[in-house]
N, C-alpha and C positions, 0 to 999 in steps of 0.2 A: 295365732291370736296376739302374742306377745309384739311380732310386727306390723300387725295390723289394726289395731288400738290407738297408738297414737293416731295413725292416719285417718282415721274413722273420726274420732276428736274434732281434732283440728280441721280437716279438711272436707266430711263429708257434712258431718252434723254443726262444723263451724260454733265449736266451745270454742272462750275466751276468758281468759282470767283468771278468778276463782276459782269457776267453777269446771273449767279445763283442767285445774292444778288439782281439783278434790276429785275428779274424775279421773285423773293417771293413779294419781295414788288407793283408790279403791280397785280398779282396776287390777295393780297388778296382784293384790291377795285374789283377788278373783279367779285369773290364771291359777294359783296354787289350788282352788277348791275342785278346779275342771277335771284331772284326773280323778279325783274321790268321786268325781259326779256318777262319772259315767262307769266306774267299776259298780257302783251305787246300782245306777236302773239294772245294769247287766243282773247282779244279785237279787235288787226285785223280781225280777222277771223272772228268774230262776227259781227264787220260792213261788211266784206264782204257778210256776210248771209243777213244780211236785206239790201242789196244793195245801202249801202253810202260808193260806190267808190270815189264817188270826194273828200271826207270829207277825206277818208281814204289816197288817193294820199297827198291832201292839206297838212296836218299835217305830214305826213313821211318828205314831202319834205322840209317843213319847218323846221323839227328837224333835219334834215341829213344837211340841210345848216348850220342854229345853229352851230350843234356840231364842222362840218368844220370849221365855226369864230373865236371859242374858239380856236378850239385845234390852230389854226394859229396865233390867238394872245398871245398862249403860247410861242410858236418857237418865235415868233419875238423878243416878250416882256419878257426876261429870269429874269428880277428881279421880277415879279412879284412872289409872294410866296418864296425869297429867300432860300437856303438850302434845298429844293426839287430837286428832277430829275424832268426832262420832261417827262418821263413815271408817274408817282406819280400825274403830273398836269395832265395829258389826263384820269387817272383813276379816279380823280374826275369829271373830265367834263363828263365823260360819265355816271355817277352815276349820278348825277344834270339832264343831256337829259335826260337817260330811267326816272327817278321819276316823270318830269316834262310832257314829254309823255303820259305815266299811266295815269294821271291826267287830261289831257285835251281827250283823246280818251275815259277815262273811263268817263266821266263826258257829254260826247256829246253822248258815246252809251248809257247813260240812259235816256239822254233826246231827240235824235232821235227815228224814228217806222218806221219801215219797210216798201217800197215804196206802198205796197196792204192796207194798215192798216187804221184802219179808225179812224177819226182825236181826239176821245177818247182815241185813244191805250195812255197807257203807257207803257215802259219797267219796268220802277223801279215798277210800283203797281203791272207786275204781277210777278217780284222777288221776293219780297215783299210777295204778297199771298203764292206763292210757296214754298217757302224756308222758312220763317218765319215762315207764317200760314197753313201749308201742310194739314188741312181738307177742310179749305176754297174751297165753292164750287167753279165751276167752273164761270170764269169771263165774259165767252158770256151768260150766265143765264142757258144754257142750262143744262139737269140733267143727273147722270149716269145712265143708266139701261142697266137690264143685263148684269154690267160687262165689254159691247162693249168698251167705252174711256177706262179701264185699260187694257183691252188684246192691244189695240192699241198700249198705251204708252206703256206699256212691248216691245212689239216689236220693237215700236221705237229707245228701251235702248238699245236692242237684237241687232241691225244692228248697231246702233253709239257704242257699244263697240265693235262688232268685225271691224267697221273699221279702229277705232282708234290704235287696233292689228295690223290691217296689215300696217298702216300709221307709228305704231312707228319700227316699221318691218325694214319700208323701210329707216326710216331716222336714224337705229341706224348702218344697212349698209353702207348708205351714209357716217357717223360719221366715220365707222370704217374704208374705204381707204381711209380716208383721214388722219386718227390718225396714221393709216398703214406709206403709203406714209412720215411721220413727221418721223418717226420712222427710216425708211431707210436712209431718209436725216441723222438724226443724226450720224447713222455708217460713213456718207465720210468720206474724210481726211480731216483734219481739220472742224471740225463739229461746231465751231462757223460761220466760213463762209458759211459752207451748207446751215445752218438753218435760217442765215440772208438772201441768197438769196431763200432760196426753201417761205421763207412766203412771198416774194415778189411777186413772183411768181404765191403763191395763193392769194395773189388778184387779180393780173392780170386775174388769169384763171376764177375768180368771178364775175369780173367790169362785164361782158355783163350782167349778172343777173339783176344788175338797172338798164338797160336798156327797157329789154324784160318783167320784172316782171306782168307791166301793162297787157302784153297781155296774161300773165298766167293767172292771174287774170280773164279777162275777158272771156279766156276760162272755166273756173272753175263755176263764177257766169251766164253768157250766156248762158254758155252750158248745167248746169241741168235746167234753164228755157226752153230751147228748146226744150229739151228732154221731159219734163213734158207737152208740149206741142205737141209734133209729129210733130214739124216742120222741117223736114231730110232737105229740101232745104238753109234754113237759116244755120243748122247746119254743114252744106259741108261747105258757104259760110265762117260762124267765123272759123270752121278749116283752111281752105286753106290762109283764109287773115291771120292771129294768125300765122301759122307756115312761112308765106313770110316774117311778118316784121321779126321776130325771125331772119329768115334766111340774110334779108338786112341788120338788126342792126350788128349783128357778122358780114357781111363784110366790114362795114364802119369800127371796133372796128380792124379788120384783117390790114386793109392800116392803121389805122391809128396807131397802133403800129409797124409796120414795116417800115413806117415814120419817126416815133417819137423816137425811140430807145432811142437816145441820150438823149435826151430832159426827157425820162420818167426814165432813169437812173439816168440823172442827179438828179429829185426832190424828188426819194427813198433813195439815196447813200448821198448825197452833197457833201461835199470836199474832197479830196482827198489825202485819206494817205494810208500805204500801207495794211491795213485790206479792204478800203472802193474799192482797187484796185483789188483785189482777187475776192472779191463779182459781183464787177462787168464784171470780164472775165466769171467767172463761169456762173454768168446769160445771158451771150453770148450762151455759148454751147446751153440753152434750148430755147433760145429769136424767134427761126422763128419757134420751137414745139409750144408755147403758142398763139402766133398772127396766125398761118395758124388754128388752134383747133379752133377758136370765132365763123366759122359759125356753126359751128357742135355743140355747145358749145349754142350758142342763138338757136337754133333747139330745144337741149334737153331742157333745163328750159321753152321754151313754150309749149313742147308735155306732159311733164308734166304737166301743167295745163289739156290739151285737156283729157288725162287719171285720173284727179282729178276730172273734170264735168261730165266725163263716171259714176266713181260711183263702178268701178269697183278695188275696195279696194285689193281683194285676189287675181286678176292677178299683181296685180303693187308692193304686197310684194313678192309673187314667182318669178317672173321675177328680180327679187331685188338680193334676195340670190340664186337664180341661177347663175345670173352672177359673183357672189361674188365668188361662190364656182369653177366653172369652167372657168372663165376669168378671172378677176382678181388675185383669190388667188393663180393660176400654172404660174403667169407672174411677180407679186412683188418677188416670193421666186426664181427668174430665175435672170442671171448673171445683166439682165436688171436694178436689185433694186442699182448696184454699180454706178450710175453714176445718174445725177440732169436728164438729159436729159433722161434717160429710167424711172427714177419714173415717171413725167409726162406723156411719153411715152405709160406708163401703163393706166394712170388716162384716156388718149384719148382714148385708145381701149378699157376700160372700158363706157366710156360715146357713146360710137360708138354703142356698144351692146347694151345702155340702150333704144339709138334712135331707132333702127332695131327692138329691140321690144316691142320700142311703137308703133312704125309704122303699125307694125306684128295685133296690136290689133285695131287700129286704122281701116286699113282695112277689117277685118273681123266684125267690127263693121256696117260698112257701108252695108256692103253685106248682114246684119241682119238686119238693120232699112229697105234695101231695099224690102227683103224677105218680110216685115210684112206691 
């Protein structure tokens, strides 16, 4: 990333100036936060597996406020760190949260155990065994024979590496209409204003995500307990509630940007001079594309979950690059990618597809647990 930044700058997205020079130097704190990132999800996911959601909520939510504090008593308080940009101080606070994060989720998933676990477990003693002391027998007393515990764990390696295939499958798709989409923005006219409102934008088209997250979540960890269990009745019920709140949260997010327009232009844009004036017409043209998208939009981010507790890895990366190759990539390179309003345009009928075929699997799912 570190050599591949500048060039992306300069040469793909065609920064100049300013805001080329404010862009390197955010940029490189940025690189600093990527390894806390990604030890980060690893750790989520981790509490998610031994099922300390509440600990896992507590602490996002606590850091996501945090970070809010800061970055807000940066805006207010501009002496603070004199001689810095305001991008320069948000790139430190955000390096301080993820470290500080790491640290309190790593430090609770070694000394939490898993809600089945019995009140000996430890995590760290059996890292520890594992990783440090890899002959160390096994820690419930019991012994290998013939083999059976390694063909096991082989297997287990067998299916957690091909899912992780299709999992990064899916998300290097996801990365790429969206790096897509950045890309086109950059070609408008006047491409400082594009790119100032198209990432407005992508938040906007993001915000439902915190909302709905929980209930991905809980379709994910719910839904393979369920399944492990054969209990199809309970399993109908989390699907159906999972995909309604989804569905409620994106239309309160629906009114409440198409309400708020003003108000949510005002606190991205602020004063008003004539770059901050452009920005804000252009995010007009897309402004009731993005606010009508939120229930279809909380849809998908929870049918994904429901298709992440399925289990079913090599349909959710096929269905991935399929739509990449036959929707999305004949509709970005179409007259569409010239205007803010048809990249997103695209992004909808992209995430449209992804819903129809989760749904596509969703019920064919049902019609199999009912089969059996």
């Amino acid at each position: 990333l570190s050599a591949l930044g500048p060039v992306v700058f300069a040469r793909v997205l065609r920064l100049e100036g300013a805001v080329l020079a404010a862009a390197g130097e955010y940029f490189k704190l940025a690189l600093i936060k990527v390894p806390f990132t990604l030890v980060g999800l690893v750790i989520n996911g981790a509490l998610q597996g031994i099922r300390q959601n509440n600990v896992l909520a507590g602490t996002t939510a606590f850091f996501s406020v945090l970070e809010f504090v800061l970055d807000w008593t940066a805006v207010q308080l501009p002496d603070i760190c004199p001689g810095r940009s305001l991008l320069w101080k948000f790139g430190v606070i955000g390096i301080i949260i993820a470290a500080l994060q790491v640290t309190a989720t790593g430090g609770m998933l070694l000394k939490l155990k898993p809600v089945e676990a019995d009140e000996g477990f430890s995590l760290y003693r059996e890292l520890r065994e594992r990783l440090v002391i890899p002959d160390a027998e096994p820690t419930d007393g019991s012994q290998v024979e013939d083999g059976n515990e390694v063909v096991e764990e082989q297997g287990s390696g067998l299916v957690l590496r091909s899912g992780m295939t299709d999992m990064l499958i899916r998300s290097l798709v996801m990365q790429g209409t969206f790096a897509w989409a950045l890309l086109c923005a950059s070609r408008l006219s006047d491409s400082t204003t594009a790119l100032a409102a198209h990432h407005i934008i992508t938040n906007m088209w993001m915000v439902i995500s915190y909302f709905v997250d929980g209930f991905s979540a809980a379709s994910i960890v719910l839904g393979t307990r369920m399944r492990a269990q054969s209990d199809t009745e309970a399993l109908s019920t989390l699907t159906v509630r999972c995909l309604a709140a989804g569905l409620v949260a994106g239309l309160v997010m629906m009114v409440a940007l198409l309400l708020g327009e003003e108000r949510v232009l005002a606190f991205y844009i602020g004063q008003s001079n004539e770059g901050s004036e452009a920005t804000r017409q252009l995010l007009r043209t897309a402004w009731i594309l993005v606010a009508t998208v939120q229930p279809l939009n909380g849809l998908v981010f929870v049918i994904d979950g429901i298709l992440c507790g399925g289990g079913d890895f090599r349909y959710i990366s096929k269905a991935y690059v399929a739509g990449f190759i036959f929707v999305f990539l004949p509709l970005i390179v179409s007259p569409l990618r010239m205007s803010l309003l048809g990249i997103w345009g695209v992004k909808g009928i992209f995430n449209l597809y992804r819903c129809v075929a989760a749904f596509h699997w969703v019920r064919t799912d049902w019609k199999r647990i009912q089969e059996h």
